[in-house]
C-alpha positions as CSV (number, residue, x, y, z in Angstrom):
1,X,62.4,-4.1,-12.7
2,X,63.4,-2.1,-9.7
3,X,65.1,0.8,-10.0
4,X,68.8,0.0,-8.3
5,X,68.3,3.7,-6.7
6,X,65.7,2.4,-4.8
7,X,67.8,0.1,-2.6
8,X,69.9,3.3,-2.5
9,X,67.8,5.2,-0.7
10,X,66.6,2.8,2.1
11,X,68.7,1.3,5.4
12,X,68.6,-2.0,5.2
13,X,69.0,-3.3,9.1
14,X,67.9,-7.6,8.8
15,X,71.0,-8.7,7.5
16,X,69.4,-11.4,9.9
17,X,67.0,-12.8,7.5
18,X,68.8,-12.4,4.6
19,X,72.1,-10.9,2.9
20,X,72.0,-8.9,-0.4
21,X,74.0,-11.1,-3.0
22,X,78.5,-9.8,-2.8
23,X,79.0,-8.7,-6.4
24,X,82.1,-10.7,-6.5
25,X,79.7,-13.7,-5.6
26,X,77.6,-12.9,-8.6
27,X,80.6,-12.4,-11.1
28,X,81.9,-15.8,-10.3
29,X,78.2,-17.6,-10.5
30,X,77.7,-16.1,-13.9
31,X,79.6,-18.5,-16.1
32,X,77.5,-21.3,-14.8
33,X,74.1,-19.7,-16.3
34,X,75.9,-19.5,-19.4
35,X,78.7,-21.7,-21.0
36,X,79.6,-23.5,-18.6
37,X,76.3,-25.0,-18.2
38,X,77.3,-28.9,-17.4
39,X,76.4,-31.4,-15.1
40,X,78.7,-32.3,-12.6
41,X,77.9,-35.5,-12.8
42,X,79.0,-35.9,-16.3
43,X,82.1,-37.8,-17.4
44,X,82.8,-35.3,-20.6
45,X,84.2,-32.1,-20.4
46,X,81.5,-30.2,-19.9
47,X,80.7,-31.9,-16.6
48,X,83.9,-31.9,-15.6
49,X,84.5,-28.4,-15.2
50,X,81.7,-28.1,-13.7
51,X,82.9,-30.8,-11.2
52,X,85.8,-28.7,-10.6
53,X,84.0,-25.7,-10.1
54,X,82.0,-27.7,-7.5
55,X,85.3,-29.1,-5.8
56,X,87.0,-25.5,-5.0
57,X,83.7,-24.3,-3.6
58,X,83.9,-27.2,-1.1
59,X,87.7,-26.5,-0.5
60,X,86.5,-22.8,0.4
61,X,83.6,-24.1,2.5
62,X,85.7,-26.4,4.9
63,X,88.0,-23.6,5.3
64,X,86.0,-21.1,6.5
65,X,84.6,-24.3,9.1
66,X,88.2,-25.4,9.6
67,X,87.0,-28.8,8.3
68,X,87.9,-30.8,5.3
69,X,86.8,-30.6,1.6
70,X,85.3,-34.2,2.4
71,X,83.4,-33.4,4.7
72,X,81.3,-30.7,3.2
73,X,78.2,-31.4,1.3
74,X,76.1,-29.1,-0.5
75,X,72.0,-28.7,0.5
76,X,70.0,-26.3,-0.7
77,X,69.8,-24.2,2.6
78,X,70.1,-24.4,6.4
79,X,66.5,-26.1,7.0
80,X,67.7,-29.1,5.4
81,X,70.8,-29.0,6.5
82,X,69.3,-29.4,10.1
83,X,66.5,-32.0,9.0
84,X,69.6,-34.1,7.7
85,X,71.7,-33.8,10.9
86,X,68.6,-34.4,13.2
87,X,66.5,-37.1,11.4
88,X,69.7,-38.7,10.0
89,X,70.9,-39.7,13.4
90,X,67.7,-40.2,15.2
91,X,65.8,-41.9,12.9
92,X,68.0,-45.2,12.2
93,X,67.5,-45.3,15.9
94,X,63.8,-45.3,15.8
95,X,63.6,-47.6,13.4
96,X,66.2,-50.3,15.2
97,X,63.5,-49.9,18.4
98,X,66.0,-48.4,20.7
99,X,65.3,-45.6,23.3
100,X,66.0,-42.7,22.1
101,X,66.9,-39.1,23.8
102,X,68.2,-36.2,22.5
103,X,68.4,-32.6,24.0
104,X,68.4,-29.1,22.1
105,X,67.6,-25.6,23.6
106,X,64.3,-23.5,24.0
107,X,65.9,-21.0,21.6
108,X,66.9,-22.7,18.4
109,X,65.2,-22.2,15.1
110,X,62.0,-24.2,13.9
111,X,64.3,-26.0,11.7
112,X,65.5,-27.7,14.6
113,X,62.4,-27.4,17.2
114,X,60.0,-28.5,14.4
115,X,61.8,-31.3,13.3
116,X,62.4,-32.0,17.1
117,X,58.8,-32.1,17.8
118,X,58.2,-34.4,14.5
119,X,60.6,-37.2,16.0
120,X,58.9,-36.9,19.0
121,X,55.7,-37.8,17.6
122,X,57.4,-40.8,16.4
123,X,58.3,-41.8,19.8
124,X,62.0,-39.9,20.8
125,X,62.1,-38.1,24.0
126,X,63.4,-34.8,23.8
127,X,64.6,-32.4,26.7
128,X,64.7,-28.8,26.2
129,X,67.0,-27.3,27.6
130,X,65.5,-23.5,29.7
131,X,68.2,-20.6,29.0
132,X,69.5,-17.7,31.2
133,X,68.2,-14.0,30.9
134,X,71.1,-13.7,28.3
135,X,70.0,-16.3,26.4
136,X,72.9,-18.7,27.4
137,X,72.3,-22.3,28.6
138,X,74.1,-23.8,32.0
139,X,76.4,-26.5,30.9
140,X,75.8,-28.1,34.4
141,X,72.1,-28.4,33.6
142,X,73.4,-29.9,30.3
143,X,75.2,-33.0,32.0
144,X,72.4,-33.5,34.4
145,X,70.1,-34.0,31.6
146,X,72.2,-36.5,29.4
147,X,70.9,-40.1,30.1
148,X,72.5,-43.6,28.8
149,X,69.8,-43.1,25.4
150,X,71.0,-40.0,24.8
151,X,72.2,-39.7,21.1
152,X,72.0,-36.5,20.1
153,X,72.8,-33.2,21.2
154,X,71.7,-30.2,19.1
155,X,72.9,-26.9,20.0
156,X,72.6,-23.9,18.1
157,X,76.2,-21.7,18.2
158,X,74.5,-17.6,17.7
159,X,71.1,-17.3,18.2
160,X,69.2,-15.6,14.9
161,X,66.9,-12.9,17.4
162,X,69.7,-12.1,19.9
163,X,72.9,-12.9,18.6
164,X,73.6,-14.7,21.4
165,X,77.1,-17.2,21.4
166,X,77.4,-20.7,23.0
167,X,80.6,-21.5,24.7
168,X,80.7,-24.3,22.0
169,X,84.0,-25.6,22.7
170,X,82.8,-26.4,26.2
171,X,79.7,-27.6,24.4
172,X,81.8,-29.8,22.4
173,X,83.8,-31.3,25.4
174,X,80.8,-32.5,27.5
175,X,79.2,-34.0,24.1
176,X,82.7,-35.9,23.1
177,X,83.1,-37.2,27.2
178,X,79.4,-39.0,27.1
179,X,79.8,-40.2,23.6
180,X,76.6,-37.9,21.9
181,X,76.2,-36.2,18.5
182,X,77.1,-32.5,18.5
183,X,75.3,-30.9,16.1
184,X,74.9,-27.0,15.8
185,X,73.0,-24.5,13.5
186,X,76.1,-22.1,12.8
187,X,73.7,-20.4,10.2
188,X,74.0,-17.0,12.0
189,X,76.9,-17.5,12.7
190,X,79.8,-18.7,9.9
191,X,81.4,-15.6,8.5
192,X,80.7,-13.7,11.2
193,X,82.2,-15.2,13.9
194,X,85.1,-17.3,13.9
195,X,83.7,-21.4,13.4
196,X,86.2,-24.0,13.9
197,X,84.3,-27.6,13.8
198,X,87.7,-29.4,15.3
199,X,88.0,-27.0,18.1
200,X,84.5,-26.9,19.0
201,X,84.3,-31.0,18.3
202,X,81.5,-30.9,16.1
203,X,80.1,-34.0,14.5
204,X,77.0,-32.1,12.1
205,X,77.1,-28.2,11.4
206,X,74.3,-26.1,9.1
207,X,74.9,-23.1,6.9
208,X,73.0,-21.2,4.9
209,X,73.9,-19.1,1.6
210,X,72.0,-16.1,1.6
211,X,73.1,-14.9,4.8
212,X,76.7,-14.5,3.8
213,X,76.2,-12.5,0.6
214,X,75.8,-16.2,-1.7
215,X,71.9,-16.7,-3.3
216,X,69.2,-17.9,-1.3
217,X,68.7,-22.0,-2.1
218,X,72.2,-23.1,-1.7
219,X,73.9,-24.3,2.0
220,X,75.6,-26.9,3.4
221,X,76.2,-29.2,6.0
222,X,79.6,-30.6,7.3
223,X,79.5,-33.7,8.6
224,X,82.1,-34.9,10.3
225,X,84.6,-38.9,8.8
226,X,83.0,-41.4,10.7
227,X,80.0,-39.4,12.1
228,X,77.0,-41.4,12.9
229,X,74.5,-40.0,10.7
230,X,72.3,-41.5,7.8
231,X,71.6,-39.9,4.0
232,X,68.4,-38.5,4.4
233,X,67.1,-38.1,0.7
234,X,67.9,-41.2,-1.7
235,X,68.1,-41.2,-5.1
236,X,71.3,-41.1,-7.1
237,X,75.0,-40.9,-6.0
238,X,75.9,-37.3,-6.3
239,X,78.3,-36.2,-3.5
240,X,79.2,-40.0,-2.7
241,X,75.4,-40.8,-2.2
242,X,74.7,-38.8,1.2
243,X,72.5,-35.9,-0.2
244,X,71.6,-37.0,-4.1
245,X,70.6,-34.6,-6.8
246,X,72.2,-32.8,-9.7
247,X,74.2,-30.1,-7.8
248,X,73.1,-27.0,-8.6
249,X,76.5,-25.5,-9.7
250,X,76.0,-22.2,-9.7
251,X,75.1,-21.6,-6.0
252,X,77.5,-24.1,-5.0
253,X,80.2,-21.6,-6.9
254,X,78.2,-18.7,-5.0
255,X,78.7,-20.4,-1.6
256,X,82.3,-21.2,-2.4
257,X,83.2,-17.3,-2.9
258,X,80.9,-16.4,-0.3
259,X,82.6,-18.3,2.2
260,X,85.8,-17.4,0.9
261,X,85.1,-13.4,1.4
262,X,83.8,-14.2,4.7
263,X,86.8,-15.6,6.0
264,X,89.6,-13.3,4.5
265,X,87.5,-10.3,6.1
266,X,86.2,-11.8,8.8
267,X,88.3,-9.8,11.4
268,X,87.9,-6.5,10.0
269,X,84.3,-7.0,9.2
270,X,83.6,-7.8,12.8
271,X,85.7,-5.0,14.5
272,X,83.9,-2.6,11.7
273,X,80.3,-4.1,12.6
274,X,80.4,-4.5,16.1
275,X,81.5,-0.6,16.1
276,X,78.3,0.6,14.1
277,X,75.9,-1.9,16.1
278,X,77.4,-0.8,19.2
279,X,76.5,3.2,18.2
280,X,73.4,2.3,17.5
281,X,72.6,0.5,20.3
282,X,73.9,3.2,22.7
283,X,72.2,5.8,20.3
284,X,68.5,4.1,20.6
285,X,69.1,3.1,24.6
286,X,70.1,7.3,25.4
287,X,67.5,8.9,22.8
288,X,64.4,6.4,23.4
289,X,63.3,6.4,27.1
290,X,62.0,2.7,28.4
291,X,64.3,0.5,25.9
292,X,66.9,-2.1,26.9
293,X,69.1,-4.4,24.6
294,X,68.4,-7.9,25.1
295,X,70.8,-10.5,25.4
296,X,73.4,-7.6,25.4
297,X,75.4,-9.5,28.7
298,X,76.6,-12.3,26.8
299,X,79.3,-13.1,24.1
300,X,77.0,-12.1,20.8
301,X,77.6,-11.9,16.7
302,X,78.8,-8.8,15.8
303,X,76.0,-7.5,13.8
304,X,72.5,-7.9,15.8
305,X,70.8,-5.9,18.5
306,X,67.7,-6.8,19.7
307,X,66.0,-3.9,21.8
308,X,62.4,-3.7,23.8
309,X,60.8,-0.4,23.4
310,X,58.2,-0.6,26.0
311,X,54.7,0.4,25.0
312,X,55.0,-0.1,21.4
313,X,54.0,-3.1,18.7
314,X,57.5,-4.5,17.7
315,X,55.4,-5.2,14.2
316,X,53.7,-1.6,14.0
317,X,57.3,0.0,14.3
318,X,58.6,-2.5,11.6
319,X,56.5,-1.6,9.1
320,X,56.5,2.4,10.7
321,X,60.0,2.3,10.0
322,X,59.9,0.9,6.7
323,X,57.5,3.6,5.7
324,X,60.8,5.8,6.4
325,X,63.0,4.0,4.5
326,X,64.3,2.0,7.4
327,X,64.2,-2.2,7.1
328,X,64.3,-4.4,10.1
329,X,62.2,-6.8,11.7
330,X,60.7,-8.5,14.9
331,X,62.9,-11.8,14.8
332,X,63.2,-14.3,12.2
333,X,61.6,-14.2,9.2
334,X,60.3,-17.4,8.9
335,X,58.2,-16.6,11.6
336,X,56.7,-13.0,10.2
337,X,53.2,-13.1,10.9
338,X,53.2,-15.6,13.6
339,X,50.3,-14.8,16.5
340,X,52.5,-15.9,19.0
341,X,55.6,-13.6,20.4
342,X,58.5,-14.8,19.6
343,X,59.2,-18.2,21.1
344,X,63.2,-17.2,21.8
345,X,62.2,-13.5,23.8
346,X,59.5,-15.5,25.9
347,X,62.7,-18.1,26.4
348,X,64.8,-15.5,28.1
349,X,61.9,-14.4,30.3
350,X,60.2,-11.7,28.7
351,X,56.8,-11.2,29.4
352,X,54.3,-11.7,26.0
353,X,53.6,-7.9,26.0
354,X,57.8,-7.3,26.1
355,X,58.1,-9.8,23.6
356,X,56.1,-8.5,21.1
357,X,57.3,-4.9,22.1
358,X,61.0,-6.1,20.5
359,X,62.2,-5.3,17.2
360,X,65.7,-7.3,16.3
361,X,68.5,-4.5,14.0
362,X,70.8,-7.1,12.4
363,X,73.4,-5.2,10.1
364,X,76.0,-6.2,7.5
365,X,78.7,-6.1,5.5
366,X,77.6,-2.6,3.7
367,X,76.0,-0.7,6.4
368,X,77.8,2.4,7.1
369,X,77.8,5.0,10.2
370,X,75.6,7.5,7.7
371,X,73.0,4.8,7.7
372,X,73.6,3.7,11.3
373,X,73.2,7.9,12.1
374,X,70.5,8.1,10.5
375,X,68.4,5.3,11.9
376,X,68.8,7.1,15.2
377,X,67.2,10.1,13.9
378,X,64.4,8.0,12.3
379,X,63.8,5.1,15.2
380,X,63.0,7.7,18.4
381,X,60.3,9.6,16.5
382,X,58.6,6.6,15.0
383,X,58.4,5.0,19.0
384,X,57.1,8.0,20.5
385,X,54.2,8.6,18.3
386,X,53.4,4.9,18.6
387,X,53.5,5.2,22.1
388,X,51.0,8.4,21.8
389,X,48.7,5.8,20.5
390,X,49.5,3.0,23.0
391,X,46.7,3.2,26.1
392,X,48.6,0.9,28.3
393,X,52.0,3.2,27.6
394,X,49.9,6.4,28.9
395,X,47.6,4.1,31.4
396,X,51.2,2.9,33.1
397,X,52.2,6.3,34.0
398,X,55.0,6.7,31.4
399,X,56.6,10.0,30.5
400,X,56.2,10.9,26.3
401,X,57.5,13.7,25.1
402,X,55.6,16.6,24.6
403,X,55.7,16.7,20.4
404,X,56.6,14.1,18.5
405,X,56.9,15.2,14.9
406,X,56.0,13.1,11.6
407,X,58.8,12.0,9.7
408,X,59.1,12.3,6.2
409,X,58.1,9.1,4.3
410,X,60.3,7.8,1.4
């Protein structure tokens, strides 16, 4: 078992790819790995608690959406929440012989892209839609692109590498005025941002747990009365036969007091975030020579800086860094290791080199200005002896400074 000082002694900068779990989270899950152990799907008592338990976590979900109870329904994470929004409208389509179209963005998550691509192969066209140096998309190039097939529209609201925010509510207008299926991946961004699904007119919305302080395997998708979307699993009729399968009751409960936290600090949090990721953005940009912030134009979440330090391998300083004590990463997660540079930097209109030169500082809830200070003491270093070893650095005439000193490892 690790040794809670451990986590003590580190900065932890991917909030990102993944949230540690709120304490107040835990203390409301633990009841259900113990007495109250029922099904909610059982008629007695014991599932009936758990039922209720179930029923206020949806309540708190919908509020934080600005939805209704309803119309929450419980996955186990934000890749099948988007598989159920995408497949469940396009596929009855498919299989009825119609024309099908549907348009999503060159920056969205695999969830969506891959399942995109997999529709595709079953005979949907899809139009990608290119975005701006910011990582915004031109609403005008949106309307061009919608045809009489169109059926869905799938637009991610904060992108998971930049942070970048989609005017959604304009979003949301064009979709309702030619009659398509909004969905969005708000994973990144409910409970950071402020998500309101009957603002924004959203039909289908994804959220994940783990990335607002609930466990990892619990999420949910709201999907708007009278949406036209299909059940994508079958089996029994848990949560009125749209996504079968005993609930599991004490992530939903998680989720539920996740959400709930989220949205009674969500103002402070983001004036007390968006301060510490603006210092260290400033702090990198002045102390580190040949680094810009990307994305950094637009509306963004309050928590993630993405930054280019040119010269350098995004993953060399990654794991550099965390041989400091300092955690971060080149993009998402679910892509670590990938060969490729990251499909959302090349999107903007970084070259391969600049995209792989990128490392993405997502912070959270905890982070505080001594960890945010001390990053920029440990970040500068760790780039300029990486850049002694970089050939192309040197061969493109670049100035390094003359020492560069080792830092401690913790």
């Amino acid at each position: 078992m690790l040794d809670s000082r451990w986590y003590m002694q580190r900065i932890y900068l991917d909030y990102n790819a993944t949230t540690p779990v709120d304490p107040a989270v835990l203390e409301a899950m633990l009841p259900y790995f113990g007495g109250e152990f029922g099904n909610a799907s059982s008629i007695h008592t014991f599932g009936q608690r758990a039922r209720a338990a179930v029923e206020t976590a949806r309540e708190q979900v919908a509020l934080l959406l600005g939805a209704r109870a309803q119309e929450i329904v419980f996955t186990s994470g934000g890749t099948e929440s988007d598989n159920h929004a995408i497949f469940g409208v396009v596929a009855p389509l498919l299989e009825a012989k119609a024309p099908v179209h549907m348009i999503t963005t060159a920056i969205e998550h695999e969830a969506v892209l891959h399942t995109c691509r997999a529709l595709e192969q079953r005979g949907a066209r899809v139009t990608v839609l290119a975005v701006s140096r910011d990582g915004l998309i031109d609403l005008e190039e949106l309307r061009n692109e919608i045809r009489p097939e169109t059926a869905l529209l799938s637009v991610m609201h904060a992108n998971n590498e930049l942070g970048t925010v989609q005017p959604l509510e304009e979003i949301g207008r064009i979709a309702e005025q030619y009659h398509l299926v909004f969905h969005t991946d708000a994973v990144q961004s409910a409970g950071k941002i402020l998500v309101d699904v009957e603002a924004g007119r959203v039909d289908l919305l994804a959220l994940s747990g783990h990335k607002i302080g609930a466990p990892k395997g619990v999420g949910a998708i709201f999907v708007k009365s009278g949406a036209r979307v299909r059940q994508f699993l079958y089996g029994g009729h848990h949560q009125r036969g749209f996504r079968p399968g005993t609930e599991n009751v004490a992530g939903i409960v998680g989720l539920g007091k996740a959400a709930e936290l989220a949205r009674l600090a969500l103002h402070e949090d983001a004036l007390r975030i968006a301060s510490l990721r603006d210092r260290l953005e400033r702090g990198l940009l002045g102390r580190v020579p040949d680094s810009r912030a990307n994305g950094s134009a637009a509306p963004r979440t309050p928590n993630t800086s993405n930054v280019t330090f040119a010269g350098i391998e995004g993953e060399a300083l990654v794991i550099a860094l965390d041989l400091r004590g300092l955690a971060c990463s080149t993009g998402a997660a679910c892509s670590s290791g990938a060969l490729e540079p990251s499909h959302v930097l090349t999107a903007i209109g970084l070259r391969a080199s600049e995209a792989r030169a990128s490392v993405r500082f997502s912070l959270g809830r905890r982070t505080t200005v001594q960890e945010i200070e001390a990053a920029l003491e440990i970040v500068p270093p760790a780039v300029a002896q990486l850049r002694q070893l970089s050939p192309s650095y040197r061969k493109a005439g670049r100035k390094l400074p003359r020492t560069a000193k080792p830092l401690p490892v913790k």
